[in-house]
MARVO-956519 format. One record per residue (C-alpha): residue number from 1; x, y, z. Coordinates in Angstrom, 3 decimals. Each point is the difference from the previous one (the first is absolute). Example, Ala and Ser with C-alpha at 12.3 -4.5 7.8 and 13.67 -1.06 7.14 Angstrom:
2
rec kekol->1&X->12.300&Y->-4.500&Z->7.800 .
rec kekol->2&X->1.370&Y->3.440&Z->-0.660 .
END
This chain:
321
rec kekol->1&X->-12.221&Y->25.233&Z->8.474 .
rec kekol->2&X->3.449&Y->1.282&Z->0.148 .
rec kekol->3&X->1.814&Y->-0.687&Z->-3.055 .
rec kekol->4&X->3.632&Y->-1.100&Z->0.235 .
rec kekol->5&X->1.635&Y->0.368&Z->-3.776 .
rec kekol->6&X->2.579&Y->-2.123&Z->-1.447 .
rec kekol->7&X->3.670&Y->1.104&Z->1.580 .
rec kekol->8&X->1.671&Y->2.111&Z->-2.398 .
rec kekol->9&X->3.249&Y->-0.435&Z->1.616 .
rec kekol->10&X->2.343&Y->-2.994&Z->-0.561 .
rec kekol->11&X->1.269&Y->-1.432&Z->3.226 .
rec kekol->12&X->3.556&Y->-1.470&Z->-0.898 .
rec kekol->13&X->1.895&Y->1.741&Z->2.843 .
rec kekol->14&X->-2.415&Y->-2.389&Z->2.521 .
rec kekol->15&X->-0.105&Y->-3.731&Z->0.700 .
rec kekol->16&X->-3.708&Y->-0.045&Z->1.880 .
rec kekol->17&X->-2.716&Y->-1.064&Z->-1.324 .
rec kekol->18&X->-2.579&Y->1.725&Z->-1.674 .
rec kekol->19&X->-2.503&Y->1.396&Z->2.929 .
rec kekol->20&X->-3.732&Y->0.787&Z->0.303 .
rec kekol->21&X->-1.800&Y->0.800&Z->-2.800 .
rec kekol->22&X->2.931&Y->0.214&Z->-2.000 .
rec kekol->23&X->0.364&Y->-4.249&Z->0.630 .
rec kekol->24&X->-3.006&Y->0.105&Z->-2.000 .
rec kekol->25&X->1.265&Y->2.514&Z->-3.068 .
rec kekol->26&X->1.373&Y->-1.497&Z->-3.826 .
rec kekol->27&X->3.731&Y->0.584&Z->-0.379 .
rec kekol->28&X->1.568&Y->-1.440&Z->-3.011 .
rec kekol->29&X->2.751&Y->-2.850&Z->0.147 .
rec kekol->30&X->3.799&Y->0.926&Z->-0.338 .
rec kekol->31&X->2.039&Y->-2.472&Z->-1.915 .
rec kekol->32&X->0.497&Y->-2.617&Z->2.644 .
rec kekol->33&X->-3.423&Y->0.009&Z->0.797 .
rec kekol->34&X->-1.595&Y->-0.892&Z->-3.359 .
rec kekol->35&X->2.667&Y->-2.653&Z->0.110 .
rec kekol->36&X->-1.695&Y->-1.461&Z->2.916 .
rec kekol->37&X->-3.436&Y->0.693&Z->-1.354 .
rec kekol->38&X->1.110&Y->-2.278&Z->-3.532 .
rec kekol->39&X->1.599&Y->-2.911&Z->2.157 .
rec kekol->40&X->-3.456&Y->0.430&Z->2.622 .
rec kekol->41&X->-2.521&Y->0.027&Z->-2.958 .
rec kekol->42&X->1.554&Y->-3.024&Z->-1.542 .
rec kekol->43&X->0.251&Y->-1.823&Z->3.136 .
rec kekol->44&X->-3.836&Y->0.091&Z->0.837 .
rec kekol->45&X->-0.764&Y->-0.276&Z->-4.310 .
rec kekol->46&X->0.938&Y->-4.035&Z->1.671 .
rec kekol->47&X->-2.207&Y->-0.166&Z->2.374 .
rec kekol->48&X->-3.294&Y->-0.786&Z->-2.041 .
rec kekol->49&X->0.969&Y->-2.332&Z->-2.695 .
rec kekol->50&X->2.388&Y->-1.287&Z->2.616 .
rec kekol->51&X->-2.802&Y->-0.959&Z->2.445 .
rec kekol->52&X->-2.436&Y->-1.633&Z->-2.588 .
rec kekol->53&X->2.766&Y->-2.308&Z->-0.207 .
rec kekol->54&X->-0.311&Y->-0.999&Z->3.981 .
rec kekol->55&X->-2.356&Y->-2.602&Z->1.044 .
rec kekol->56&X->0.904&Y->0.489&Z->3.657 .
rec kekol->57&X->-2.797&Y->2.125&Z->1.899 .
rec kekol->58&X->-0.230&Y->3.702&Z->-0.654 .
rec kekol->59&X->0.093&Y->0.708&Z->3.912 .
rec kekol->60&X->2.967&Y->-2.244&Z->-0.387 .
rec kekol->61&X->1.985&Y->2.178&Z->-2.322 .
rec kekol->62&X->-0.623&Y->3.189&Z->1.911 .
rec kekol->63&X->0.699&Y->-1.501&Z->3.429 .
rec kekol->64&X->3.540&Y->-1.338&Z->-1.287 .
rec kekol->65&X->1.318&Y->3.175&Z->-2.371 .
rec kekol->66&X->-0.905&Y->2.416&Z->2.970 .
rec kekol->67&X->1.856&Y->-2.424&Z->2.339 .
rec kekol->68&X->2.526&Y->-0.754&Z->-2.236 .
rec kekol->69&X->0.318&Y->3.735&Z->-1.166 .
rec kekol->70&X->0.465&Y->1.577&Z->3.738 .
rec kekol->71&X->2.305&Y->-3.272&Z->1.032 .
rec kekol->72&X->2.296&Y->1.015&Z->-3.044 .
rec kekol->73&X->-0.067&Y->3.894&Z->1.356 .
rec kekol->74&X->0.892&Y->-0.729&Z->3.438 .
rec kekol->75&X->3.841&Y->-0.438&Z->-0.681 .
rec kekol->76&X->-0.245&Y->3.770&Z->-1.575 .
rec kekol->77&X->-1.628&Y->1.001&Z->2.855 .
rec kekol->78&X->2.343&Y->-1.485&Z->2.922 .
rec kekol->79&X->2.571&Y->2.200&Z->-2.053 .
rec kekol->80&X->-1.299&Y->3.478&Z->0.088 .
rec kekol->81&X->-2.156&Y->-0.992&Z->3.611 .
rec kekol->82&X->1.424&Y->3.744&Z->1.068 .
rec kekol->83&X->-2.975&Y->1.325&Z->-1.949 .
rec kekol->84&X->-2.139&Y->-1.392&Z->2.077 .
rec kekol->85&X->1.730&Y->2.128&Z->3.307 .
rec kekol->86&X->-3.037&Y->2.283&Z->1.252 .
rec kekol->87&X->-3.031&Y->-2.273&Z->-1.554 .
rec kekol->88&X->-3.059&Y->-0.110&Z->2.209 .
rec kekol->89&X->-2.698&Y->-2.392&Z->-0.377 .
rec kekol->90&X->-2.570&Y->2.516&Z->-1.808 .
rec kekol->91&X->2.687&Y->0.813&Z->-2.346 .
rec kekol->92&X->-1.198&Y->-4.105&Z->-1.234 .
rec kekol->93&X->-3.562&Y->0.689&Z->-0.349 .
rec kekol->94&X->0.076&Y->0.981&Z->-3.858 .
rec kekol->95&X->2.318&Y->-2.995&Z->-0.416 .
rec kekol->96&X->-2.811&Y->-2.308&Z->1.045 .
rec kekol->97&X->-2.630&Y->1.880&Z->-1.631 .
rec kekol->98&X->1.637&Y->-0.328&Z->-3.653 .
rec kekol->99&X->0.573&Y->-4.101&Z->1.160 .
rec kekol->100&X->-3.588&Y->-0.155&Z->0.555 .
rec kekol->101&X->-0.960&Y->1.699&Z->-3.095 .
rec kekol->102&X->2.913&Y->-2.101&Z->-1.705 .
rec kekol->103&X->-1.235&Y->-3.017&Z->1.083 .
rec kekol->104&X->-4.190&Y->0.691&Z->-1.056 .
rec kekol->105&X->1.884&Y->0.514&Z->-3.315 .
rec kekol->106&X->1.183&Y->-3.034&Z->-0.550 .
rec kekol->107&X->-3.159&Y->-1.612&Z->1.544 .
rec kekol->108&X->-2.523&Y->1.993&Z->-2.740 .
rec kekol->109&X->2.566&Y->-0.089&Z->-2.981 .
rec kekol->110&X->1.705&Y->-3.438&Z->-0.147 .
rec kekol->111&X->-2.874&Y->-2.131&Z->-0.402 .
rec kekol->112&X->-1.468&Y->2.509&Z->-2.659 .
rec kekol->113&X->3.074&Y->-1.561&Z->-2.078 .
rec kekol->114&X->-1.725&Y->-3.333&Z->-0.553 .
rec kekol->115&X->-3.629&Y->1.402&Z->-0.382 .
rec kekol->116&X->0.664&Y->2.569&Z->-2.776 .
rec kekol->117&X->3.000&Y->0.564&Z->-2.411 .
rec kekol->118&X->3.171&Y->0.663&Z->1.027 .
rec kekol->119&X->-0.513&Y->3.919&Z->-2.073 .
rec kekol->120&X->-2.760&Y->1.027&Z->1.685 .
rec kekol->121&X->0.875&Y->-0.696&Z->3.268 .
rec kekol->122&X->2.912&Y->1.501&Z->-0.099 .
rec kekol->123&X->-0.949&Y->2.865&Z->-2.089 .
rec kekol->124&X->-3.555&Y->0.444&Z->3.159 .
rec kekol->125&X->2.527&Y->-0.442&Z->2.605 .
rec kekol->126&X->2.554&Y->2.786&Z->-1.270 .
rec kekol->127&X->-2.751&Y->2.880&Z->0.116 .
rec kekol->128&X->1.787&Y->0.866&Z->3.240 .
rec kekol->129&X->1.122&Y->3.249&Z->-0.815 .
rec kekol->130&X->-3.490&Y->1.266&Z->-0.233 .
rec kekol->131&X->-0.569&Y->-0.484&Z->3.489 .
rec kekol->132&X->3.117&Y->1.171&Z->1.062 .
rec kekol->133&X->0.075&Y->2.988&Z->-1.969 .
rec kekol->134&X->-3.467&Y->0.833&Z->0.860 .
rec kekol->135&X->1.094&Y->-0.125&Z->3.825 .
rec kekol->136&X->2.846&Y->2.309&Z->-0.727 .
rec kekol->137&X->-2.397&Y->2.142&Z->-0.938 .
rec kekol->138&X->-2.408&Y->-0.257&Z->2.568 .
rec kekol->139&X->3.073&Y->0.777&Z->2.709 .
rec kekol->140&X->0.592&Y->3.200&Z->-1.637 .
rec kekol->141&X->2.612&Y->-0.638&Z->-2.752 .
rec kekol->142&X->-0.499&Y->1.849&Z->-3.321 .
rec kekol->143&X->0.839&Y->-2.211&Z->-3.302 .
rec kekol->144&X->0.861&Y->1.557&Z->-2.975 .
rec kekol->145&X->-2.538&Y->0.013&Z->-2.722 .
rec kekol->146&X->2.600&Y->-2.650&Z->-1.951 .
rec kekol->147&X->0.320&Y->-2.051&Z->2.740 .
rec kekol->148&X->-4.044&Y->-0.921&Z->-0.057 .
rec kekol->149&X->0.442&Y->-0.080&Z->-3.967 .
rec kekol->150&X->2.188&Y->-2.552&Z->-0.019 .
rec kekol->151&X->-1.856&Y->-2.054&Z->2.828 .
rec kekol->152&X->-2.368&Y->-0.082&Z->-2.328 .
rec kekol->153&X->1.481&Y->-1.025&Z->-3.127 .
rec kekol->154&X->1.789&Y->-3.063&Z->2.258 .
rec kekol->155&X->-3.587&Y->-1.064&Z->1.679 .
rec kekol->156&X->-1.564&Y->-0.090&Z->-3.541 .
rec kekol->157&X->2.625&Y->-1.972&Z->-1.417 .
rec kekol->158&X->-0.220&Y->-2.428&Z->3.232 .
rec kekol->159&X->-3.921&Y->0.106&Z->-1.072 .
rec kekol->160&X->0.680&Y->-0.802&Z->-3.502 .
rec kekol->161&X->2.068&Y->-2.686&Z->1.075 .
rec kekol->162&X->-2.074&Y->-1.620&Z->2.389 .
rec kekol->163&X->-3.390&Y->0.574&Z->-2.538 .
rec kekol->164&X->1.379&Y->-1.653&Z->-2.861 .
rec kekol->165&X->0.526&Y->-3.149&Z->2.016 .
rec kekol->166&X->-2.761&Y->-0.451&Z->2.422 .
rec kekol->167&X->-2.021&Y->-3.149&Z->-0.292 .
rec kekol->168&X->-3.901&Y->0.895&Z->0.914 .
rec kekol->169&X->-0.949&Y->-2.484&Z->2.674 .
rec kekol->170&X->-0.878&Y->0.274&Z->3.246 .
rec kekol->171&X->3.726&Y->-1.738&Z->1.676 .
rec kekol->172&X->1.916&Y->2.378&Z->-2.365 .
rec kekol->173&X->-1.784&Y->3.351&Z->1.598 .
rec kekol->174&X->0.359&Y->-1.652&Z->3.347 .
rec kekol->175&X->3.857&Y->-0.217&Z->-0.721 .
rec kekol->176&X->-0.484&Y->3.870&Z->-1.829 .
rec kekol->177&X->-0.910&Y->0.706&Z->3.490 .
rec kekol->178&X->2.331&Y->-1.580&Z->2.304 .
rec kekol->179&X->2.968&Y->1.284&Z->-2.127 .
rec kekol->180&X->-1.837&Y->3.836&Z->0.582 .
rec kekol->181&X->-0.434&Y->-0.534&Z->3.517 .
rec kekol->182&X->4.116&Y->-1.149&Z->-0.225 .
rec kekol->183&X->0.501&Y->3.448&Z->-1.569 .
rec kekol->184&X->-1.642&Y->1.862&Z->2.759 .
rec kekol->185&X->2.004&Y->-1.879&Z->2.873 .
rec kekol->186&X->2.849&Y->0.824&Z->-2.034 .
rec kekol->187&X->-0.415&Y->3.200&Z->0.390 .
rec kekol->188&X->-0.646&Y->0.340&Z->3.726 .
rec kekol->189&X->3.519&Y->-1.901&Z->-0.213 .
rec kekol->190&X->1.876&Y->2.009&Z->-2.144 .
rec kekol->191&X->-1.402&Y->2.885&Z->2.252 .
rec kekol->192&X->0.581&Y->-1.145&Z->3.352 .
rec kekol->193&X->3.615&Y->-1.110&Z->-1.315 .
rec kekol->194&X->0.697&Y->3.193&Z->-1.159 .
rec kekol->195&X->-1.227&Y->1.279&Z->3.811 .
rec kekol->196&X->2.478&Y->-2.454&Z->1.215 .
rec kekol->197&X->2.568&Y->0.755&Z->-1.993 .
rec kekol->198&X->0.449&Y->4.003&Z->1.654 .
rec kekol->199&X->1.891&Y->-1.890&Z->3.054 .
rec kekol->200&X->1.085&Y->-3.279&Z->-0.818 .
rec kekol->201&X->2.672&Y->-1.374&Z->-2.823 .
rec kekol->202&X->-1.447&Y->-2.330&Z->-2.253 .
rec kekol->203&X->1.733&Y->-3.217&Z->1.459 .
rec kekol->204&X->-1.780&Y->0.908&Z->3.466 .
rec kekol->205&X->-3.352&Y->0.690&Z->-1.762 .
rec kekol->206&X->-0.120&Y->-2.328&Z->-2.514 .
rec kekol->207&X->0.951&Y->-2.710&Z->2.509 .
rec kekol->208&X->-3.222&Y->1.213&Z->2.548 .
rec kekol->209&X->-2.553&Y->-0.063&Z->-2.850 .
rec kekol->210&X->0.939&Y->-3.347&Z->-1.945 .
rec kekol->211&X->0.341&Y->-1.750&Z->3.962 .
rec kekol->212&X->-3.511&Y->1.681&Z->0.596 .
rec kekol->213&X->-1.415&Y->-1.237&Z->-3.065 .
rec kekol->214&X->1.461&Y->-3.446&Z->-0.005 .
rec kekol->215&X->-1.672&Y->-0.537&Z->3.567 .
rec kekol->216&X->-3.180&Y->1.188&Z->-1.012 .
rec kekol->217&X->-0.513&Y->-2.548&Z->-3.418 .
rec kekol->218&X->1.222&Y->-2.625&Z->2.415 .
rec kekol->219&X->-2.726&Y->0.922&Z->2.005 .
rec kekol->220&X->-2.275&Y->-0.269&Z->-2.983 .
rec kekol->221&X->1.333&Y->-3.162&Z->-1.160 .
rec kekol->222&X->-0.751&Y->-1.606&Z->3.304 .
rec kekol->223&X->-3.194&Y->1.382&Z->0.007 .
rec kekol->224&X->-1.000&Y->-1.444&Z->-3.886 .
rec kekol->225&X->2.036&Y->-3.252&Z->0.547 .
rec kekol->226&X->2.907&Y->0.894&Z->-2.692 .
rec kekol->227&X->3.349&Y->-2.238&Z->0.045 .
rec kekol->228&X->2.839&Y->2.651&Z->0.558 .
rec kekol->229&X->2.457&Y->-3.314&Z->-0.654 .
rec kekol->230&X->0.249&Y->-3.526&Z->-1.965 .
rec kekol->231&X->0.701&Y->1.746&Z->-3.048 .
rec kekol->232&X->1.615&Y->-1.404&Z->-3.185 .
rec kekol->233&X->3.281&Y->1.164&Z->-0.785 .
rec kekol->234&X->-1.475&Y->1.964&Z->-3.169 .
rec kekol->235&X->-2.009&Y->1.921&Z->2.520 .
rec kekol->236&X->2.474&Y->0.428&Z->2.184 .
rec kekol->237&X->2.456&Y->1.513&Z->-3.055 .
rec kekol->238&X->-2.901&Y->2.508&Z->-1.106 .
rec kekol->239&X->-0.486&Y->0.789&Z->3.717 .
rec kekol->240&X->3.599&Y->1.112&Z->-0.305 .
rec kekol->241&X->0.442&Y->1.261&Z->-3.012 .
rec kekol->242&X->-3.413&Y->2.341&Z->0.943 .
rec kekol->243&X->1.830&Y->1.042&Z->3.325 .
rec kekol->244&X->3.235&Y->1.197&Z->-1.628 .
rec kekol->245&X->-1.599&Y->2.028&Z->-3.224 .
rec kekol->246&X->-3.273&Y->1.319&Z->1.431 .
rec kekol->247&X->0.415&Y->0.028&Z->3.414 .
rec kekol->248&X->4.104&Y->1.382&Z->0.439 .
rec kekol->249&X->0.248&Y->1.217&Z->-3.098 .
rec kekol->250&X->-3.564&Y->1.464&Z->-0.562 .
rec kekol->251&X->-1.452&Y->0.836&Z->3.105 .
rec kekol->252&X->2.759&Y->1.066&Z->2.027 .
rec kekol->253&X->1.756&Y->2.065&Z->-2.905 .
rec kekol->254&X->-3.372&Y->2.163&Z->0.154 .
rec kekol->255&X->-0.022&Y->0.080&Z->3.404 .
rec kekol->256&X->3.330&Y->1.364&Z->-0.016 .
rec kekol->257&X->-1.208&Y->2.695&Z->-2.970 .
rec kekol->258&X->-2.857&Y->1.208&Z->2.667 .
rec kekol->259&X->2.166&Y->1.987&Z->1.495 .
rec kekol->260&X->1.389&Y->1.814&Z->-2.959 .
rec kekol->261&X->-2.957&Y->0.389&Z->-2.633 .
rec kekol->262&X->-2.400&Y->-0.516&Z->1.971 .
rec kekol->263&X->-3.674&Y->-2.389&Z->0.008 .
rec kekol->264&X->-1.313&Y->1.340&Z->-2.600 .
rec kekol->265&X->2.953&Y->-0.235&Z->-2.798 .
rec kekol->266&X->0.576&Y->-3.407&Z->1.697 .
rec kekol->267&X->-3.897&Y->-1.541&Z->-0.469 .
rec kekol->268&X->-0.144&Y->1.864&Z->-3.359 .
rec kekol->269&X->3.217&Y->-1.847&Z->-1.132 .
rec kekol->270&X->-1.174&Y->-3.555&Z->0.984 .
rec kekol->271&X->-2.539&Y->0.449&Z->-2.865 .
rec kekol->272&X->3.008&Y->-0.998&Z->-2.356 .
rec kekol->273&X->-0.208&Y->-3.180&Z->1.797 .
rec kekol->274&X->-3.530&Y->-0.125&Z->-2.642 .
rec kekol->275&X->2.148&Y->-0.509&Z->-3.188 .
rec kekol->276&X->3.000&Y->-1.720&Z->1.882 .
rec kekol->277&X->-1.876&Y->-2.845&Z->0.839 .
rec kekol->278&X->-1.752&Y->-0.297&Z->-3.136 .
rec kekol->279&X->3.407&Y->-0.579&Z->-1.532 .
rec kekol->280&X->1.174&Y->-2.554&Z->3.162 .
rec kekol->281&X->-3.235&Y->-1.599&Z->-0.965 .
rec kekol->282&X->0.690&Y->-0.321&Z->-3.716 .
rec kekol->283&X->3.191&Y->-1.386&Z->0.525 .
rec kekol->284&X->-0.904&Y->-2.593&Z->3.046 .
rec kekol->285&X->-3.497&Y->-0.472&Z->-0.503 .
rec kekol->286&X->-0.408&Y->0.612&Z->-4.032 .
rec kekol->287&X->-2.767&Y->1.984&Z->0.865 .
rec kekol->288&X->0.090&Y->2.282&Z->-3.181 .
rec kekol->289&X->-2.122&Y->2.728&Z->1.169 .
rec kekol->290&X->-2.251&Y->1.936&Z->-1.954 .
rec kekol->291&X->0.958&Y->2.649&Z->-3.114 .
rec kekol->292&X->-2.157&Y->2.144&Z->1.542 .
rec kekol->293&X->1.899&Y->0.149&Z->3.188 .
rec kekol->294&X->2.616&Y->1.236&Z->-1.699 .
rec kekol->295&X->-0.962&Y->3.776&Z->-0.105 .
rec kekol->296&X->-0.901&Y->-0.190&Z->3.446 .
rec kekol->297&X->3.253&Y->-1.047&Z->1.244 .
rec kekol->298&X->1.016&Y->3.111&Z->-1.952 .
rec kekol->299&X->-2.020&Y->2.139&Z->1.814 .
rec kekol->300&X->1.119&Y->-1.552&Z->3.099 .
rec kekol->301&X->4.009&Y->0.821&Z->-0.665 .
rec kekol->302&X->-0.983&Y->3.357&Z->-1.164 .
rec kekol->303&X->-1.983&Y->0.806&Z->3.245 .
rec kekol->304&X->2.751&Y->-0.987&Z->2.230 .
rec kekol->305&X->2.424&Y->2.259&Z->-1.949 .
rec kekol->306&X->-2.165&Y->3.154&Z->0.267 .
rec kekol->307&X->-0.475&Y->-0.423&Z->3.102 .
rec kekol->308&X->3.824&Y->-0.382&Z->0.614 .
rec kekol->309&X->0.974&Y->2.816&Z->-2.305 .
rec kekol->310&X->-2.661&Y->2.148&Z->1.742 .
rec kekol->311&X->0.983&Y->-0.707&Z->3.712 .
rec kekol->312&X->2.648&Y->2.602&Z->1.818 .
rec kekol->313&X->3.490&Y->-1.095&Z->-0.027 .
rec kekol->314&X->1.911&Y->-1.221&Z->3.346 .
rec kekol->315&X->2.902&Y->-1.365&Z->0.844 .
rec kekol->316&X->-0.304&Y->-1.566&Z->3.104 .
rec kekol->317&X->1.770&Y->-2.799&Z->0.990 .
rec kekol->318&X->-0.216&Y->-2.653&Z->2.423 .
rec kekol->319&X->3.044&Y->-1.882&Z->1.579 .
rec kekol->320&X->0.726&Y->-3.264&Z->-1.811 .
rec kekol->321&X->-1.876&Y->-2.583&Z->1.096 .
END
């Protein structure tokens, strides 16, 4: 297999985005892009201890903060529709894919949230960056030695995390395994977004995949018999409140960052979501977690810097949108 290493070059005299095998390479953020990454990570930190809250359906939530979410974009979109001049249909195609890996997320990972704890969920459905670093690999893109280190040192943290707080019985490893099998569709989304991402702005994309998954839980819902409607106002609230700080802020900040740092620093980065929402959940839930979680959330923060510190510097940067 042909190897294709790590560009060497920075590309700040070019707007494009990253191409080929290089869409798949580790660059580390510039300043404005770790910005993002704080406000992203914080935003989808919500989304757990957030959700235990809801007693509206699961397929409920996702149907209405995908809607919600690409309904919110579309003004942002209408205003820069002259990046759309020169789209063909194919140019879609990735678009839908990540919507259809977006929404068998949500499908295998929400209701993991009420079968297991809200830490090792989270911390099962965040080991996406193994699978996506393992296909960058696999297409021919060499990662430096430090790069795999600190995928490590985040995954056993995540472990640690998720160990320590793991109630034997056979509805918790059912919910161990939905939230896994969320991780894994995650990835094929964070992949296929970052496909996506080579021709279209993120308004454009993000507005395909959230449409694309929103139709397909509604699908589901009719299928399983799930209200998407007749809500109490409380649910209705956390509905929003989810949309706005995991869905606008979280999601579509990273979808944004796809383009710039590519899937792997963005998937390795969500692990911080691990100790984020362990906090949310202290405050909003008083779920005091474990003192032996505490060293793994260490190892988690210390992972995602190596890997940051190790990744090549760029400075591309994408119109405002």
């Amino acid at each position: 297999m042909k190897e294709h290493p790590v560009p060497l070059t920075p590309r700040s005299a070019r707007r494009e985005p990253l191409d080929g095998a290089a869409a798949w390479a580790v660059h580390r953020p510039a300043g404005r892009d770790a910005g993002l990454m704080v406000i992203a990570v914080l935003g989808i930190s919500l989304s757990a201890p957030l959700t235990t809250l809801l007693a509206a359906p699961m397929l409920a939530l996702a149907f209405w903060r995908n809607a919600a979410g690409a309904a919110a974009l579309l003004p942002l979109l209408l205003r820069e529709r002259g990046t759309l001049r020169g789209l063909r249909l194919r140019d879609l195609r990735s678009s839908v894919v990540a919507g259809l890996f977006l929404a068998a997320h949500f499908a295998a990972w929400l209701p993991s949230l009420s079968m297991t704890t809200v830490a090792a969920s989270t911390a099962l459905v965040t080991t996406t960056p193994i699978w996506t670093a393992l296909a960058a690999r696999i297409s021919g893109v060499r990662l430096p030695a430090a790069i795999w280190w600190g995928l490590v040192l985040a995954v056993l943290g995540v472990v640690l995390i998720a160990g320590v707080d793991v109630t034997v019985s056979p509805r918790a490893l059912a919910g161990d395994a939905l939230a896994l099998l969320g991780a894994l569709c995650a990835g094929g989304y964070v992949l296929a977004g970052a496909r996506a991402r080579q021709r279209l702005s993120t308004s454009a994309y993000a507005i395909v995949c959230y449409s694309v998954c929103a139709a397909a839980v509604a699908v589901a819902a009719v299928v399983v018999g799930a209200p998407l409607g007749g809500f109490s106002g409380r649910d209705w609230l956390l509905i929003a409140a989810i949309t706005v700080c995991a869905q606008l802020l979280g999601h579509t900040l990273l979808n944004l960052l796809l383009a710039s740092v590519g899937p792997t620093v963005v998937s390795l980065v969500v692990l911080l979501e691990v100790p984020g929402a362990l906090l949310f959940a202290l405050v909003l839930l008083q779920q005091v977690p474990p003192l032996l979680a505490l060293p793994g959330v260490a190892l988690v923060v210390a992972g995602v810097a190596l890997v940051v510190r190790a990744s090549r510097p760029v400075s591309l940067v994408e119109p405002a949108t």
